[in-house]
C-alpha positions in Angstrom: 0.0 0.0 0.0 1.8 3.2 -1.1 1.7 6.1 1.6 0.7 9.5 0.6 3.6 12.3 0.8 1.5 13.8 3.5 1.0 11.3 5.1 5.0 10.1 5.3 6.0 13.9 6.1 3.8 13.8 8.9 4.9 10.2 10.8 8.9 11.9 10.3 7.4 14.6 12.3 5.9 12.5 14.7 8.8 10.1 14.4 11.7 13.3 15.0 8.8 14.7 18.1 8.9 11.2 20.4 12.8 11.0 19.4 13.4 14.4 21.0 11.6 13.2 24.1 12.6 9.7 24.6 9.6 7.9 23.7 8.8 5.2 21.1 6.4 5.9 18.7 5.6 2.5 17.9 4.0 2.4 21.4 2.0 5.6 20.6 0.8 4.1 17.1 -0.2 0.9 19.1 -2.5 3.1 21.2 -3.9 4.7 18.2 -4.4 2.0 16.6 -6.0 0.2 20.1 -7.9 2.8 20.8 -11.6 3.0 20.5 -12.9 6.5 18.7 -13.9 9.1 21.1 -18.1 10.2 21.0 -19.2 13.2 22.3 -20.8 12.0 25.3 -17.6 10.5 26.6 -15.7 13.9 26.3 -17.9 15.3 28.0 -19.0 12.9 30.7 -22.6 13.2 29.4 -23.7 10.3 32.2 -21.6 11.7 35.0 -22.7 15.5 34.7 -26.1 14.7 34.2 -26.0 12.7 37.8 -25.0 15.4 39.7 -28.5 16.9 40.1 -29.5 15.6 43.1 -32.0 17.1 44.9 -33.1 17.4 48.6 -36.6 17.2 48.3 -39.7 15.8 46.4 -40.2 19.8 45.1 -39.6 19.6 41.1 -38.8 23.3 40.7 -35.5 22.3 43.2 -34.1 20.8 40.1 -34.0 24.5 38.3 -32.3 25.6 41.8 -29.3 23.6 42.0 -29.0 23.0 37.9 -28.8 26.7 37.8 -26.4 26.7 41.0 -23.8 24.1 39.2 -24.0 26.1 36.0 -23.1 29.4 37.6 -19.9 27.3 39.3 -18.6 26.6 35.6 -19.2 29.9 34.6 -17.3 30.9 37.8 -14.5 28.6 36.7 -13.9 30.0 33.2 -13.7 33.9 34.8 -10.7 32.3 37.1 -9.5 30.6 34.0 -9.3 33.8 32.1 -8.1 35.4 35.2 -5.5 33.3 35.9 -4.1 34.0 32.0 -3.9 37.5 32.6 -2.0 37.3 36.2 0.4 34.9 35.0 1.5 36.3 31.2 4.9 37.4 31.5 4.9 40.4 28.6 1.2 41.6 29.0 0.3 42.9 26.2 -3.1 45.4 25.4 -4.6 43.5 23.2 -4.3 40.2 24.8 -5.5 41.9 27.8 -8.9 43.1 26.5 -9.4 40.0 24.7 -9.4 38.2 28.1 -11.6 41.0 29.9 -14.1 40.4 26.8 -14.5 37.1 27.6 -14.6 37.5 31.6 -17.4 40.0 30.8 -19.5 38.1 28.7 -19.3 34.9 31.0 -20.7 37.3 33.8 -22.9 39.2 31.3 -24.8 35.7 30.4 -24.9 34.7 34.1 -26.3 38.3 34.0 -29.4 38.0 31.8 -29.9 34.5 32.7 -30.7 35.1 36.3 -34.4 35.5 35.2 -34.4 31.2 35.3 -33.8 32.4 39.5 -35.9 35.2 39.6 -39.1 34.5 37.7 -38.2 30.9 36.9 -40.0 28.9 40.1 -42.4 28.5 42.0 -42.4 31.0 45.5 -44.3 28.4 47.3 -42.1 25.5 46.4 -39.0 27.8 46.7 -39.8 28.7 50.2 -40.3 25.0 51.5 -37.7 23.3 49.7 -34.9 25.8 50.6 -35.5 24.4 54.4 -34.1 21.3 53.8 -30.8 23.2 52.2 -30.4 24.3 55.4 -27.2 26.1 56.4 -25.8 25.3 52.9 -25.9 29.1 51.3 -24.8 30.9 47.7 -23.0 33.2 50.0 -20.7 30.1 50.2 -19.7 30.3 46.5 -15.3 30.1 46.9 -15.3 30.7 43.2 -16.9 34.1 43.4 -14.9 34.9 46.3 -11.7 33.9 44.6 -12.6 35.8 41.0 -12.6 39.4 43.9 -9.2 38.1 45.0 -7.5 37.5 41.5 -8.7 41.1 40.7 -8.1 43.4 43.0 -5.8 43.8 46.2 -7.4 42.7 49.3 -7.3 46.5 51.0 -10.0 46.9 48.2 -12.0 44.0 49.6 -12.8 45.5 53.4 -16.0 47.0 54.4 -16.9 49.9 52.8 -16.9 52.0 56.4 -13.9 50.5 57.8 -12.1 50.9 54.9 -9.9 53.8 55.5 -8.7 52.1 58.6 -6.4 49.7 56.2 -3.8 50.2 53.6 -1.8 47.6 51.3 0.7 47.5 54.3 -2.2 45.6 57.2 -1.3 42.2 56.6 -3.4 39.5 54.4 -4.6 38.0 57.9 -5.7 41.3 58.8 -7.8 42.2 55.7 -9.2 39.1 55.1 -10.7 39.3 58.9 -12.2 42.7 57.8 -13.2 41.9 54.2 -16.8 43.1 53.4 -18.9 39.4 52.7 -17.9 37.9 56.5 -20.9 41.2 57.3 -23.5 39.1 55.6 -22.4 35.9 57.5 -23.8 38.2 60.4 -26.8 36.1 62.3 -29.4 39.5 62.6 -30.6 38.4 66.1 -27.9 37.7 67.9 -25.1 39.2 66.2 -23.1 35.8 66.0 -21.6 34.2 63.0 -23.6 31.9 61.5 -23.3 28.3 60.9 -22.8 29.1 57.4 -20.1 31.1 57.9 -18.2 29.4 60.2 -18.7 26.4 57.8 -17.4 28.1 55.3 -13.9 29.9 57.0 -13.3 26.3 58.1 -13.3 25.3 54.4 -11.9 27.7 52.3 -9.9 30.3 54.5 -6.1 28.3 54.0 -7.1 28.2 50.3 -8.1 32.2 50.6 -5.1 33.0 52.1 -2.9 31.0 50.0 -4.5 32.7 46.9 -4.1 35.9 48.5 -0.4 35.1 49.1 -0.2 34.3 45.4 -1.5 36.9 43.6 -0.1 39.9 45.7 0.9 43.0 43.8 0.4 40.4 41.0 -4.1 41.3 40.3 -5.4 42.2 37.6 -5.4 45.4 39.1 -1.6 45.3 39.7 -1.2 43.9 36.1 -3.0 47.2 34.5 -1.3 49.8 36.8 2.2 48.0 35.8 1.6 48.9 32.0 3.1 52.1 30.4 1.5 55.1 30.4 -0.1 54.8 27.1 -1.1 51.0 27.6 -2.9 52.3 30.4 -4.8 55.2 28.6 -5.9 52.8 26.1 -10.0 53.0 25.6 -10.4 49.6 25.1 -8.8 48.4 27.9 -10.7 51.0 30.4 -14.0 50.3 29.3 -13.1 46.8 29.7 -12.3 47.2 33.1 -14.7 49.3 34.2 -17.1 46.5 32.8 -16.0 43.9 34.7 -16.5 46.2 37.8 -20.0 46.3 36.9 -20.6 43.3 36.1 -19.2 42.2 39.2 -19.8 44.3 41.9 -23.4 46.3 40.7 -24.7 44.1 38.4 -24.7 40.6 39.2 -25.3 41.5 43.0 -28.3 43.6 41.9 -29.7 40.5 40.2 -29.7 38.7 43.5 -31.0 41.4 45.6 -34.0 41.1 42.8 -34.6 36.9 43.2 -33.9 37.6 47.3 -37.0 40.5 47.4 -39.3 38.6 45.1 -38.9 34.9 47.2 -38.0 36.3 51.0 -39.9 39.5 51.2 -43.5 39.6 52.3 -45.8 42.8 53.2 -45.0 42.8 57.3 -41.3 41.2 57.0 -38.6 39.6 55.5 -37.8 35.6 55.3 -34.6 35.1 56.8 -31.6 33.9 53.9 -30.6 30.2 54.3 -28.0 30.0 56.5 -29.5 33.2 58.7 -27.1 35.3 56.1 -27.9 39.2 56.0 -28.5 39.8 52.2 -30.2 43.0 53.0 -26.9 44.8 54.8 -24.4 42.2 52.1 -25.7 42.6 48.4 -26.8 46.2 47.9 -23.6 47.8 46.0 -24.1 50.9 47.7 -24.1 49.8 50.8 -20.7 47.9 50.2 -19.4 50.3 47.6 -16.5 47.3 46.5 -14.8 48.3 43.5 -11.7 46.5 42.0 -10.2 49.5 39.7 -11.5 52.0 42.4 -8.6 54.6 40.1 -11.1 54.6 36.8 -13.6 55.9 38.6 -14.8 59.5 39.6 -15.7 60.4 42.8 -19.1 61.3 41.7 -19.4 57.7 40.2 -18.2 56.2 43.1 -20.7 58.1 45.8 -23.5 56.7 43.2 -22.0 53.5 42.9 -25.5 51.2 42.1 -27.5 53.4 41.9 -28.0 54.1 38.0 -28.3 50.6 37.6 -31.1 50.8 39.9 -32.6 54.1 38.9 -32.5 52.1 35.2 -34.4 49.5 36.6 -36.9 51.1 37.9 -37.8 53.1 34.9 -37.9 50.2 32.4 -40.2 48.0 35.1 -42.3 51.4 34.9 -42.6 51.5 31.5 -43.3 47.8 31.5 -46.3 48.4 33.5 -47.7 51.1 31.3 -47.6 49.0 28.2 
């Protein structure tokens, strides 16, 4: 049987390739050859992914809940895969910069505009009885989320909003990370305790946290930008980018909880408490928070409004929903 000459180039290649490292590509061929072809459902793990919806209760709409829950997570894991690309490129350049905040933004931005499937997308009844059995187990205990704040910004930027100016980027990591803003919301309201879902969740993730923190300092995204020249730093592109993901982040995607949160745990007379007792009302309003990661590309004016357009926007367009 006569080989084709593109065929022959191609096994010297491979032949010169497992050479250079030591192997034998006889073996290699053998598994080629042994091997079975690969279907889509085995690359994937079809079997396996679809398994690991396994609810608590007999509620159907608790499927949508923690489908929508695992989703988010692999969203989550592409940002910090982006993320990570960024921190770590040696010789930064712009355009491989915004190309990575492009694709940060619209994994958030789709999480975004699919949060209806939370806030309109089950039952209130079911929602409220199911969510008991979930019990402490919390969103607010989302590592990824937490981790995608620490690969952006430096942890000074992370601290309560009115304790802020008490810290610098000389307080030590242990320090900050005691103050940072979220640990607010594992507040219990009554007795001014940490909750069970906090304390579940330091015991968990805080060596990780701190490890990562250790990592990435004066290494951020926020580092990585303020380290560019002058003129990389001036570059449109690249700003808006960044001031996107800052929305995104910290305005938009919190604002989208606060709407599920007031549509399933607010009635007339008073509010359902959070699973896990945590204090969404005092953690996910932006302006109560006011966490920005490029706190420099903003004005001051934007800043003391930080939220609020996005609510004011809100608003409007429900009104003119209404009217039509």
């Amino acid at each position: 049987m006569e080989i084709k000459p593109e065929i022959a180039e191609r096994i010297v290649k491979l032949e010169e390739k497992f050479r250079n490292s030591g192997q034998d590509m006889g073996s290699y061929l053998d598994g080629l050859l042994y091997d079975r072809y690969l279907s889509y459902w085995d690359y994937i793990s079809l079997d396996t992914l679809l398994s690991l919806q396994k609810t608590n209760t007999h509620f159907p709409d608790e499927k949508i809940f923690i489908t929508y829950h695992q989703i988010t997570e692999l969203y989550f894991k592409l940002i910090i895969h982006e993320q990570k690309q960024i921190i770590e490129t040696p010789n930064l350049s712009v355009d491989f910069f915004v190309e990575k905040l492009r694709r940060i933004n619209r994994y958030i931005r789709i999480l975004i505009d699919s949060f209806d499937v939370m806030i309109k997308g089950m039952d209130r009844e079911q929602f409220l009885k199911f969510r008991m059995a979930l019990l402490p187990a919390s969103g607010f205990q989302s590592a990824q989320f937490r981790m995608i704040e620490f690969y952006s910004t430096p942890m000074e930027n992370l601290v309560s909003a009115e304790i802020r100016n008490n810290f610098s980027k000389d307080s030590s990591i242990e320090e900050l990370y005691e103050n940072i803003y979220w640990k607010k919301g594992g507040i219990d309201m009554e007795t001014g305790e940490k909750t069970l879902t906090l304390r579940q969740f330091e015991v968990r993730y805080t060596p990780r946290f701190l490890r990562i923190a250790r990592e990435v300092k004066e290494k951020t995204i926020w580092h990585r930008y303020l380290g560019m020249h002058e003129e990389e730093r001036n570059n449109k592109e690249l700003k808006l980018a960044l001031r996107n993901l800052d929305v995104n982040v910290n305005i938009n995607w919190l604002l989208m909880h606060m709407g599920a949160a007031y549509r399933y745990l607010s009635k007339k007379n008073h509010t359902v408490k959070a699973t896990g007792g945590t204090n969404w009302k005092e953690f996910l309003p932006p302006g109560f928070q006011k966490i920005t990661f490029f706190p420099n590309l903003w004005s001051e004016e934007e800043y003391e409004n930080w939220g609020k357009q996005w609510v004011d926007h809100t608003f409007n367009t429900e009104n003119q929903k209404r009217k039509h």
